[in-house]
N, CA, C and O of each residue as an XYZ file, in Angstrom:
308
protein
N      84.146     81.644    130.725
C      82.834     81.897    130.164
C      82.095     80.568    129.980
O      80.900     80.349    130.178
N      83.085     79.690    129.546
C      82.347     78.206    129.324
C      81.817     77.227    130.416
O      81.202     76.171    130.265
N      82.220     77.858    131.559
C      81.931     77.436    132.632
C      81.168     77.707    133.407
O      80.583     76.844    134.062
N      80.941     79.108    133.564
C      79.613     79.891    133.857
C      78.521     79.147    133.103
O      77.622     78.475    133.609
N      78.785     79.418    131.552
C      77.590     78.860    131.026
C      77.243     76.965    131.523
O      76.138     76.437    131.644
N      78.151     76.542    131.651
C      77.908     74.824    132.059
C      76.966     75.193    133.150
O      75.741     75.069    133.123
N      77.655     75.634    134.052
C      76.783     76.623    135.378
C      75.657     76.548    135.675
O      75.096     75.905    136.562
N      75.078     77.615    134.475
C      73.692     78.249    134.483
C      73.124     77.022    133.885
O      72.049     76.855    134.462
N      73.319     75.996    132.944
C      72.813     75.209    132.158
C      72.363     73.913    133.308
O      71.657     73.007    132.864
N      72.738     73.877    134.578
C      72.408     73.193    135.783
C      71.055     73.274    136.634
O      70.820     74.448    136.920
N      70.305     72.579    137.017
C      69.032     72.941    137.595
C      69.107     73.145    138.981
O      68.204     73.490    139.744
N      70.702     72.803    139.311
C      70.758     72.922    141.179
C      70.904     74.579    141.439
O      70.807     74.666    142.663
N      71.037     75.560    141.051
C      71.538     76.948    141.390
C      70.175     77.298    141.299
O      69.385     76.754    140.527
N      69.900     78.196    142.078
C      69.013     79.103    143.003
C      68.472     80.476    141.930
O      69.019     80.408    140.829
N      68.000     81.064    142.005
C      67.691     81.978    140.549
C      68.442     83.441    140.910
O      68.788     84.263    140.062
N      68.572     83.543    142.026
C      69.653     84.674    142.691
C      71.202     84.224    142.232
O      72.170     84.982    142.297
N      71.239     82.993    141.808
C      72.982     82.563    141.786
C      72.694     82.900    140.136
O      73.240     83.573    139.262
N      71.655     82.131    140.236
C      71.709     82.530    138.205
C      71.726     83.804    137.829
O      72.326     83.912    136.760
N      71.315     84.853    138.255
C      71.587     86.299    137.882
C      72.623     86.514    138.270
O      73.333     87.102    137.454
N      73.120     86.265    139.318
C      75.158     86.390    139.861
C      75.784     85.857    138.210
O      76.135     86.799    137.500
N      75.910     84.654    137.686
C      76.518     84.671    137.118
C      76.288     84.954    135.732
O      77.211     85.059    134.925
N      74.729     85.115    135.354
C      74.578     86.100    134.310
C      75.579     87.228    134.114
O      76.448     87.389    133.257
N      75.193     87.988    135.194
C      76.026     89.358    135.583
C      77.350     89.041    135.341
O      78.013     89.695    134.536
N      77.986     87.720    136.206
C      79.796     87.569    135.695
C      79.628     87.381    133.893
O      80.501     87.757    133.111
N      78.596     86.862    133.561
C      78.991     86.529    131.622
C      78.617     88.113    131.029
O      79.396     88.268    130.089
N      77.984     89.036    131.132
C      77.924     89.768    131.307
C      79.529     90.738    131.277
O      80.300     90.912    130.333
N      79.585     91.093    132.297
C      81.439     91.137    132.711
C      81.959     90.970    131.744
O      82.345     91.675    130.812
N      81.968     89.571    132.091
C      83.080     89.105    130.711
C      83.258     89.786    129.378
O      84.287     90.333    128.981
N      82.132     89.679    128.758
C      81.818     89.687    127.353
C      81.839     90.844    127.031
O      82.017     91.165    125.856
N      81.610     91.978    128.276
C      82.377     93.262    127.872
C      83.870     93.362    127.780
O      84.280     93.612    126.647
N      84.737     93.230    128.678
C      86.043     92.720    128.790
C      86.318     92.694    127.893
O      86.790     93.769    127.524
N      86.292     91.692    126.927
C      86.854     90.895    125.873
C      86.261     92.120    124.603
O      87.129     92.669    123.925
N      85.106     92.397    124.414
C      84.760     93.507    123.507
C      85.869     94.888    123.632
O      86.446     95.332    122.639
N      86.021     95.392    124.853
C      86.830     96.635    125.216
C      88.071     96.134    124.289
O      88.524     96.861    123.405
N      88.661     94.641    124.600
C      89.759     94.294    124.543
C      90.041     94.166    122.589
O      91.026     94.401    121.888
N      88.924     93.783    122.342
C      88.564     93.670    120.618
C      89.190     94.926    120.337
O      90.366     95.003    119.981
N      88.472     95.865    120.482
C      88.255     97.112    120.136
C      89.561     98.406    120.348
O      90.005     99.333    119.669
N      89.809     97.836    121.641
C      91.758     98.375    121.578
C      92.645     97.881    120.294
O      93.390     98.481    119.519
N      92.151     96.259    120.442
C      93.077     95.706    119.236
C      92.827     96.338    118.508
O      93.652     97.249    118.445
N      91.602     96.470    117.380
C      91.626     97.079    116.864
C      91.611     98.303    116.058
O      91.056     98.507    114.979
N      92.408     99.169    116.870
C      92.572    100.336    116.853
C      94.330    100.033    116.357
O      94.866    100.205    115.262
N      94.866     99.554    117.592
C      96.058     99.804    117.228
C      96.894     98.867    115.846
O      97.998     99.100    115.354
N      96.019     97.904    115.531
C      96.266     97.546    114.290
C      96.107     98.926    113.372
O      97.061     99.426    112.776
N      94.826     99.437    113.350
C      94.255    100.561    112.233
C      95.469    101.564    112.131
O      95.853    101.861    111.000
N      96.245    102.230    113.482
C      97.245    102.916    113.489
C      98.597    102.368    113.038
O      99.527    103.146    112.828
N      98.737    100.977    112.877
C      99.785     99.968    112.592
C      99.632    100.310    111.099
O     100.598    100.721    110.456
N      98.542    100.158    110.604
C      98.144    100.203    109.301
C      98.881    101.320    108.446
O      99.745    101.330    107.570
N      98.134    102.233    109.112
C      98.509    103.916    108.622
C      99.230    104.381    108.728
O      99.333    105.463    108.151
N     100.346    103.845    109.622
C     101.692    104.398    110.017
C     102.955    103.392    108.875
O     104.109    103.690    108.569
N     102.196    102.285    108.526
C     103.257    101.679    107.736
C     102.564    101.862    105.848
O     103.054    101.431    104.805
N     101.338    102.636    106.074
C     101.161    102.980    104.713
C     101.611    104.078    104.352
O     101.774    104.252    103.144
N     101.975    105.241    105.379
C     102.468    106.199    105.513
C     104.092    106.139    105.077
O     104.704    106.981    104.420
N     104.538    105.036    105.578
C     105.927    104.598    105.746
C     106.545    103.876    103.878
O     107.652    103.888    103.340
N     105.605    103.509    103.564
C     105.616    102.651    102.458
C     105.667    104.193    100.941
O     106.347    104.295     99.920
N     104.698    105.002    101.499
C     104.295    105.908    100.280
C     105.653    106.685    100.359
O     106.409    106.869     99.406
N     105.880    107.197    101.903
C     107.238    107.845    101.732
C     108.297    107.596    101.170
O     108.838    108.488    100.516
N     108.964    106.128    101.290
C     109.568    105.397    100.685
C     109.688    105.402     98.667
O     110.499    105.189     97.766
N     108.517    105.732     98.847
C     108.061    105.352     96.821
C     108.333    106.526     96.454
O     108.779    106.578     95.308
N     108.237    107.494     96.983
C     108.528    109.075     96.510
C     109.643    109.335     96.550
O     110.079    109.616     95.434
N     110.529    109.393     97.518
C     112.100    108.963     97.777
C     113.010    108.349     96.852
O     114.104    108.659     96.380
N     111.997    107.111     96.709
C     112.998    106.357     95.939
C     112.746    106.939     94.140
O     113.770    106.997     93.460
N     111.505    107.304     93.525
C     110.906    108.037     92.797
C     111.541    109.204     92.335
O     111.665    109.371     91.122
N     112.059    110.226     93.327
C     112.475    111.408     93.234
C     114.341    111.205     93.125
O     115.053    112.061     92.600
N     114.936    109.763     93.804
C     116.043    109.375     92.923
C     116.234    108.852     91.918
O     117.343    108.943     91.393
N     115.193    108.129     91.325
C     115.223    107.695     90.071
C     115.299    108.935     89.063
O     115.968    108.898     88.030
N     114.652    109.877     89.412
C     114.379    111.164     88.507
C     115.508    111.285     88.706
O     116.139    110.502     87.995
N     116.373    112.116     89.571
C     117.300    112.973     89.471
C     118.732    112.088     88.955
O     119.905    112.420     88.787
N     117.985    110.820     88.808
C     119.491    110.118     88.051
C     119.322    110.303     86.516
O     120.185    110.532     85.669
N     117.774    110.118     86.368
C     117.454    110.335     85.058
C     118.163    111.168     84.596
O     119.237    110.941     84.039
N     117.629    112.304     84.775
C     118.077    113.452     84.016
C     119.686    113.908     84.513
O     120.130    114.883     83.906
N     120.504    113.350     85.458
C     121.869    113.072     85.522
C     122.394    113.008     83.880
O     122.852    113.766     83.025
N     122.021    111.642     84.039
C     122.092    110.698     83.099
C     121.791    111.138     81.522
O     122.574    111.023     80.579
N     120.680    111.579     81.501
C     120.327    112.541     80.130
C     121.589    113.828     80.018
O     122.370    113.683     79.077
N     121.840    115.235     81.060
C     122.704    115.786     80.501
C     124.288    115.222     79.961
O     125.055    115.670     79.108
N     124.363    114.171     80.773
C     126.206    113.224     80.132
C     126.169    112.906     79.028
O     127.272    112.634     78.555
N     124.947    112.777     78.075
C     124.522    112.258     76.595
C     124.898    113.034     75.975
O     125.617    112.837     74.996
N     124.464    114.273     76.429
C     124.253    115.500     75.331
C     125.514    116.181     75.857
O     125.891    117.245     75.367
């Protein structure tokens, strides 16, 4: 991309070459957006799948704490 732009920033290219490589920065800069935008998706699902993973965990571990509790409470009495 940085090079294209050095490129265009030249007075020797023809105004037909300068729209050629408009068009390649162009290209590009979609590319890299598509490529953003995958990322961040599969982070968002990374996200939700390990917040998912985390809550399950707390309830689990939650629902053994209880049932020791009250273990624990009838051996008293």
């Amino acid at each position: 991309m940085e090079t294209i732009k050095s490129e265009l920033e030249t007075e020797k290219i023809t105004p037909h070459e300068r729209e050629i490589m408009t068009d390649k920065m162009i290209e590009v800069a979609d590319k890299i957006s598509a490529l953003d935008e995958r990322n961040k998706k599969w982070l968002g699902s990374i996200i939700k799948y390990s917040l998912s993973a985390v809550c399950v965990t707390l309830v689990v571990g939650a629902a053994i704490l209880g049932i020791n509790s009250i273990n624990n409470n009838k051996e008293d009495l």
